[in-house]
C-alpha positions in Angstrom: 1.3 -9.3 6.1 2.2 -7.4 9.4 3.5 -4.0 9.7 6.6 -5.5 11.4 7.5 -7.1 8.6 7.2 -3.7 5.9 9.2 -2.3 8.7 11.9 -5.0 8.8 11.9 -4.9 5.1 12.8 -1.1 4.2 15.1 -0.8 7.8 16.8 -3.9 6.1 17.5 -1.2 3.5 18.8 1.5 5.6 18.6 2.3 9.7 15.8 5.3 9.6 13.8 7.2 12.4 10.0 6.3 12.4 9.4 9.8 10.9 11.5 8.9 7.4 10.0 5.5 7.8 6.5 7.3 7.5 7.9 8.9 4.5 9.1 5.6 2.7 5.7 4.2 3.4 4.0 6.9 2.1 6.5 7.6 -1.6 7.1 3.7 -2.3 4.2 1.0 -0.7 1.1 3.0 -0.1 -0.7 1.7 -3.1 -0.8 -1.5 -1.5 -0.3 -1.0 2.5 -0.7 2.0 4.4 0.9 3.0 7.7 0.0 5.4 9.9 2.6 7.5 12.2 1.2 6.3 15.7 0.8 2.5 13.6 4.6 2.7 13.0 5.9 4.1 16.4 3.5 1.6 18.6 5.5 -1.1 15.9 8.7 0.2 16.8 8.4 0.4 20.1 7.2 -3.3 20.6 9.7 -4.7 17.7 12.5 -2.8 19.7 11.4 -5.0 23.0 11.3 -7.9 21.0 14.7 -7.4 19.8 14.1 -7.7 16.3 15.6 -3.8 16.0 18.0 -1.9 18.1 17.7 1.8 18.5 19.9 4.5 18.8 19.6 8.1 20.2 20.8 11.0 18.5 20.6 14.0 20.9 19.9 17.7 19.5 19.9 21.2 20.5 16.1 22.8 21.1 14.4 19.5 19.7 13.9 16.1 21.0 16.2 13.6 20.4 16.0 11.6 16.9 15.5 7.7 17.1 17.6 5.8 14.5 16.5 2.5 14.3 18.5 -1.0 13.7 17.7 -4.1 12.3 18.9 -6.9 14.5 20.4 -10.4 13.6 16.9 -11.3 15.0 15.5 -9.1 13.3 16.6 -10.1 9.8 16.1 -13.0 10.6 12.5 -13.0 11.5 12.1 -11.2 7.9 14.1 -14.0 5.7 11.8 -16.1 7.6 8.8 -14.4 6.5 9.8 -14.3 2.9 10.8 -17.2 1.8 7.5 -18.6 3.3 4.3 -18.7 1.1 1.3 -17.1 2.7 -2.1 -18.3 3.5 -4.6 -17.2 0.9 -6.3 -14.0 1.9 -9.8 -14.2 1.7 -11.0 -11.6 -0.5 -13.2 -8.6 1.9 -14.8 -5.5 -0.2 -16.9 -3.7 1.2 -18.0 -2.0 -1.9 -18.8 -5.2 -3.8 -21.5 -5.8 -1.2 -23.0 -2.5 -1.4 -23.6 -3.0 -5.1 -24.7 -6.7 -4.6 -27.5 -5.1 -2.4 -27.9 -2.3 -4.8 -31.1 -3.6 -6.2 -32.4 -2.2 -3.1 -31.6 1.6 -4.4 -32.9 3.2 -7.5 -30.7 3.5 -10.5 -29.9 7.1 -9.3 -28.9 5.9 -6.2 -26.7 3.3 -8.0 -25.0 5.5 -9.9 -24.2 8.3 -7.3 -22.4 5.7 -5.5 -21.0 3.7 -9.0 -19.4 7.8 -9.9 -18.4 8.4 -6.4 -16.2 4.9 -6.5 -15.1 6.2 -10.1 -14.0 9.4 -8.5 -12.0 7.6 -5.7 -10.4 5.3 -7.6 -9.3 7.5 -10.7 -7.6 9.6 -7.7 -5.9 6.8 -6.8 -4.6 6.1 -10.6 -3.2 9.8 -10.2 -1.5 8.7 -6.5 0.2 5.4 -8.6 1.0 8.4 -11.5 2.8 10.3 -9.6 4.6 7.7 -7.4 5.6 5.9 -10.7 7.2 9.4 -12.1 8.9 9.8 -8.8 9.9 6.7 -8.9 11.3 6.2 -12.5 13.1 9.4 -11.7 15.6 7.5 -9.4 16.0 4.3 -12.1 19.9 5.3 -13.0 20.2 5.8 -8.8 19.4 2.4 -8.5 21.6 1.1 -6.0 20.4 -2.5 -6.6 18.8 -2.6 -10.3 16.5 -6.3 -8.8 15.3 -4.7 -5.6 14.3 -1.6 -7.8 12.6 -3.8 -10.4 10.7 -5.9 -7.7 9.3 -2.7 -6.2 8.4 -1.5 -9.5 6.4 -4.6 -10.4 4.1 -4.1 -7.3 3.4 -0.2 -9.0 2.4 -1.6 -12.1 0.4 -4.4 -10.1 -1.1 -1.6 -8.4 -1.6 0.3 -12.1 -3.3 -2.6 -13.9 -5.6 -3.7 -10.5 -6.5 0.3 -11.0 -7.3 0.1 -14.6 -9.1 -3.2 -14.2 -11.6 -1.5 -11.8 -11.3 2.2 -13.8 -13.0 -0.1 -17.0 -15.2 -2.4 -14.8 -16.5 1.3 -13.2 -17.0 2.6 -16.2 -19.0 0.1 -18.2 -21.2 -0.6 -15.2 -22.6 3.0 -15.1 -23.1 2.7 -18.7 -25.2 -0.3 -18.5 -27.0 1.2 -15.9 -27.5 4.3 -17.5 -29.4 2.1 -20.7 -31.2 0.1 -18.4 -29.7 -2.9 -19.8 -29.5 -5.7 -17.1 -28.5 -8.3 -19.0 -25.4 -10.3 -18.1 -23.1 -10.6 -20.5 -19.7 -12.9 -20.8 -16.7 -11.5 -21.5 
């Protein structure tokens, strides 16, 4: 997936500036794509050329102008294209599998400092989905279009269960370690 298209998807909802589309990246998708502000302008900037969005300028007193931005015809387009066309499989790229692959070079301190540290990171990121899902569930009567509301919700609990999948994979690997029992075992 590109940017553009995340971009085309939630201006599709609503024209915003780049600075509200940081925030909608940031309280809705960030569990599963991140954006960052210069990402998003740069984006903007060359979508705008393109003419997949149009962009209008909203003078103000004491402060730089404010740049509401458009979907095009193009523009919608170019993202009915892109969804309703099944993607290449991604091929899978974690870094941190590899580092435990290799982990039989490190002692079983070592193992485990890194094993608790990826516990650590990823329990924060359960607490990140927590609080997106109770922000979230907060607007379910606001719904404006009960589907698109559902959809989105289904990528949260995608990102929930994906969490808790690796929160129990975490957890039973440092326990094995811990016993020193390297024995595979099928589930």
């Amino acid at each position: 997936m590109s940017l553009k298209h995340a971009i085309l998807g939630f201006l599709s909802f609503k024209p915003l500036s780049g600075y509200d589309l940081k925030k909608a990246f940031d309280n809705s998708v960030r569990h599963f794509w991140t954006a960052n502000q210069s990402q998003i302008y740069r984006t903007l900037a060359k979508m705008t050329d393109d003419g997949l969005l149009s962009k209008e300028v909203i003078e103000r007193e004491e402060r730089l102008a404010m740049k509401i931005y458009h979907v095009s015809k193009e523009g919608r387009d170019e993202l009915h294209k892109w969804l309703s066309s099944p993607l290449p499989q991604q091929n899978m790229r974690e870094a941190f599998l590899i580092q435990i692959y290799f982990g039989g070079l490190l002692d079983d301190e070592e193992l485990l400092a890194l094993l608790r540290h990826e516990l650590k990171a990823t329990e924060e990121q359960m607490a990140i989905f927590d609080q997106i899902y109770q922000f979230s569930t907060g607007k379910t009567s606001q719904a404006e279009d009960p589907r698109a509301f559902f959809l989105s919700m289904l990528t949260l609990d995608y990102g929930i269960k994906s969490g808790q999948a690796m929160l129990d994979w975490l957890n039973n690997a440092i326990k094995e370690i811990e016993s020193k029992n390297y024995s595979i075992r099928q589930n």
